[in-house]
N, C-alpha and C positions, 0 to 999 in steps of 0.2 A: 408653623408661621401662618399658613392659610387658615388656622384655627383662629391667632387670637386676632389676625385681620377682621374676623367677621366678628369675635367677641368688642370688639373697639368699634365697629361700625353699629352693633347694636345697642352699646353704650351710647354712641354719637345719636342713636336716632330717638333714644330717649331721651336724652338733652334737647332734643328738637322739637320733641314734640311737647315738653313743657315750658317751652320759650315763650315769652309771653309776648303777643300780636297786640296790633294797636286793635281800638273799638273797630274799627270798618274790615279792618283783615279775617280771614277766616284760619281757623284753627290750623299747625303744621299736619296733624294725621289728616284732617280734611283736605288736604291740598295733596298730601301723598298719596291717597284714595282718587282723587281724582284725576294726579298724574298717570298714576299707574291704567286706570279705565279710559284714558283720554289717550296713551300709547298703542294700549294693547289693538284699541278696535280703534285704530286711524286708519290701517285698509278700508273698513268698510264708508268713509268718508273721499276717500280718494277720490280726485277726478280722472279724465284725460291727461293730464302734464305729470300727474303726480305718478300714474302707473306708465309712463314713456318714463320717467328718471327712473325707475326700480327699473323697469326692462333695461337699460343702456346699465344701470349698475351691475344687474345680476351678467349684464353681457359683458363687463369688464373683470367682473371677478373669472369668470369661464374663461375667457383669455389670457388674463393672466395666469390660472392652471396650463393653460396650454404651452406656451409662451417662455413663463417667467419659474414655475415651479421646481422644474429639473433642473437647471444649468445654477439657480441660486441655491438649491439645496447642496451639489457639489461643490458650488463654491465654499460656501459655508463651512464643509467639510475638509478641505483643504488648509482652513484656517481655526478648525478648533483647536480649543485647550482653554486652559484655566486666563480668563481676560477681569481686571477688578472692573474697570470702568463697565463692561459690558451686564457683568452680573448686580453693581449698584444701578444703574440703569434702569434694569429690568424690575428694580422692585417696585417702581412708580407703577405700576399693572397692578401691582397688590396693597403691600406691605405700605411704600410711602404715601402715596395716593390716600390712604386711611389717615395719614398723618397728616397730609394735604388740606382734606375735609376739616380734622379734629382742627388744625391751626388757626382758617380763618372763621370755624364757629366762636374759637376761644379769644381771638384778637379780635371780633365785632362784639364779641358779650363783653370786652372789658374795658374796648374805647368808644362802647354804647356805637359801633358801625353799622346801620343795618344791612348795608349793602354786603356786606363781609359773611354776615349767616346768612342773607340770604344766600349767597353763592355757597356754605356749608347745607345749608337744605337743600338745594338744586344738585349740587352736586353727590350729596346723598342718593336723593329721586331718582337719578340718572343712572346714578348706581346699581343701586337697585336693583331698579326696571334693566338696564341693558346689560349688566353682568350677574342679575339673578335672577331674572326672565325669559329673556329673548336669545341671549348665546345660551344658555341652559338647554332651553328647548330645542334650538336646530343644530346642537352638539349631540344630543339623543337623536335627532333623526337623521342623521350626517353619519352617524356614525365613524367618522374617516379616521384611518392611522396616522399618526405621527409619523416625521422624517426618522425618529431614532428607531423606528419599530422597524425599518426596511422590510415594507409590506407593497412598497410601488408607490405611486403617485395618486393613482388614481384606486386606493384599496378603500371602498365605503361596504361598512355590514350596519343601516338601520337598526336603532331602538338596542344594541349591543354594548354603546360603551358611553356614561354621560359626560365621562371625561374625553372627548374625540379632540383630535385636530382642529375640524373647520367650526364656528368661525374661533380666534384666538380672544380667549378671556383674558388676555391681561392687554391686549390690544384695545378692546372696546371697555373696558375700568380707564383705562388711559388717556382714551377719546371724548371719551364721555365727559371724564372731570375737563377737558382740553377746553372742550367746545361751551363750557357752565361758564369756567375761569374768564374767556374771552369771549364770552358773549353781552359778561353783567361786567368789564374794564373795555371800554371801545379806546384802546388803543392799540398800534399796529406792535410794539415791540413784547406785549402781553401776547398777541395771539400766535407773532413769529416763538416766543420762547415756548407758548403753551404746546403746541403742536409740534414743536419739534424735539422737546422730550417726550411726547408721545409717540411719533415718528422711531425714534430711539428706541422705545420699550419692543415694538414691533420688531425690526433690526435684533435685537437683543434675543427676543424670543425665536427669528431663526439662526442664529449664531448658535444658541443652547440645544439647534435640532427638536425643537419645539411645534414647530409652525412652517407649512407650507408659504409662498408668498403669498399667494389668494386668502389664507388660514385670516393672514393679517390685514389684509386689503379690506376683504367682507368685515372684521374687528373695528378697522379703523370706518368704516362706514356706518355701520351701526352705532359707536359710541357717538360720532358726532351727530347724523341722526337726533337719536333719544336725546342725547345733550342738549342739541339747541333748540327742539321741540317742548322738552322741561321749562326750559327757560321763559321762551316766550308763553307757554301757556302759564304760567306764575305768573308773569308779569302782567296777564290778563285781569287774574285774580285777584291781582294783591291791589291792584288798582281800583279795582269795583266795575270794570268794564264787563258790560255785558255780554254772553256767549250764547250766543243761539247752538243747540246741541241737538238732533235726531234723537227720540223717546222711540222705542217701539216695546212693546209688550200688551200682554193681556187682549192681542188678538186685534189692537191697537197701532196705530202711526200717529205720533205727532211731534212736537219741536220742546224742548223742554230750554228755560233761559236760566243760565249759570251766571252768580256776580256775585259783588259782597254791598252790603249796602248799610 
């Protein structure tokens, strides 16, 4: 199933990227070129407020291991067994989520919506970037066991396993499209539903013995994250708003201006 997720997303992202933009917009791989560069190196733009929220974050995930991880994983365990609602649930992580994307690229391509692909492109980008980026990488260096491996709580072996525990990939797939859906519909009953089947898919994944509570915590911070960073940075672009951006190379420093015109 995690095969043809990604053969259907890579189908999705060639329909994307032959979508055809107005004259002032810039191409879909141009903008997912420049989501992906504009993610990856957003520490090194940080300020002060922006490295206080990651600290208070990363100190809420560490609490919540300490706190939250043991007493929910028994819980959990106390209550398994075969549950439908729990295991459909849980495919919005993956499986639906892919369906998610493919529906409103296909329902804005054929009531001409652009709002509708755009949130099919955004929430691709999101994708992407935060469940084939960013959880990839600090699941390699995390290394952590799963609750069904009864290895402890705290069992991390570094650069060992790419499929680890922390952070949970089908939490931050979840968050991510959460935070796209309800960021490009400002209204309050999109973003209570959007986030509370994402909410769900987390839940889900520790019911399945899948996922520490932090596993999901860290998932659900990341997807929304990237989510609504995608967002607004597209809607920079697609506007023709100019972006003053940091250029360093060639031994060089200067400010490089991003727009469409």
């Amino acid at each position: 199933m995690k095969f043809a997720s990604r053969l259907f997303f890579t189908s999705l992202l060639a329909l994307c990227c032959t979508h055809k933009a107005g004259a002032a917009e810039r191409s879909y791989p141009e903008i997912l070129l420049d989501d992906v560069k504009h993610v990856v190196s957003a520490p090194a733009r940080w300020e002060e407020a922006e490295w206080r929220q990651a600290g208070w974050s990363s100190l809420a995930v560490v609490g919540t291991a300490l706190v939250i991880d043991r007493p929910l994983r028994d819980e959990m365990r106390r209550h398994s067994g075969d549950n439908a609602f729990m295991t459909q649930v849980e495919r919005f992580g993956l499986q639906y989520a892919a369906g998610v994307v493919g529906g409103f690229y296909v329902a804005g391509t054929l009531t001409d919506d652009e709002r509708a692909v755009q949130v099919a492109q955004d929430g691709l980008a999101a994708s992407l970037i935060a469940s084939g980026i960013v959880t990839p990488a600090l699941k390699l260096v995390s290394g952590r066991s799963r609750p069904r491996d009864d290895q402890g709580i705290y069992h991390f072996k570094s650069f060992s396993d790419g499929n680890s525990s922390f952070p949970s990939g089908h939490t931050t797939e979840a968050f991510a499209l959460a935070a796209v859906v309800a960021n490009h519909y400002d209204e309050d009953w999109v973003s209570y539903t959007s986030y509370s089947i994402a909410g769900l898919v987390g839940l889900a994944r520790s019911y399945h013995h899948a996922h520490f509570a932090s596993d999901i915590l860290a998932g659900a911070m990341i997807g929304t994250l990237v989510g609504k960073t995608v967002v607004a940075r597209n809607a920079d672009l697609r506007s023709g708003k100019l972006v003053l951006l940091p250029d360093v190379g060639g031994g060089l420093i200067g400010v490089r201006i991003a727009g469409s015109f």
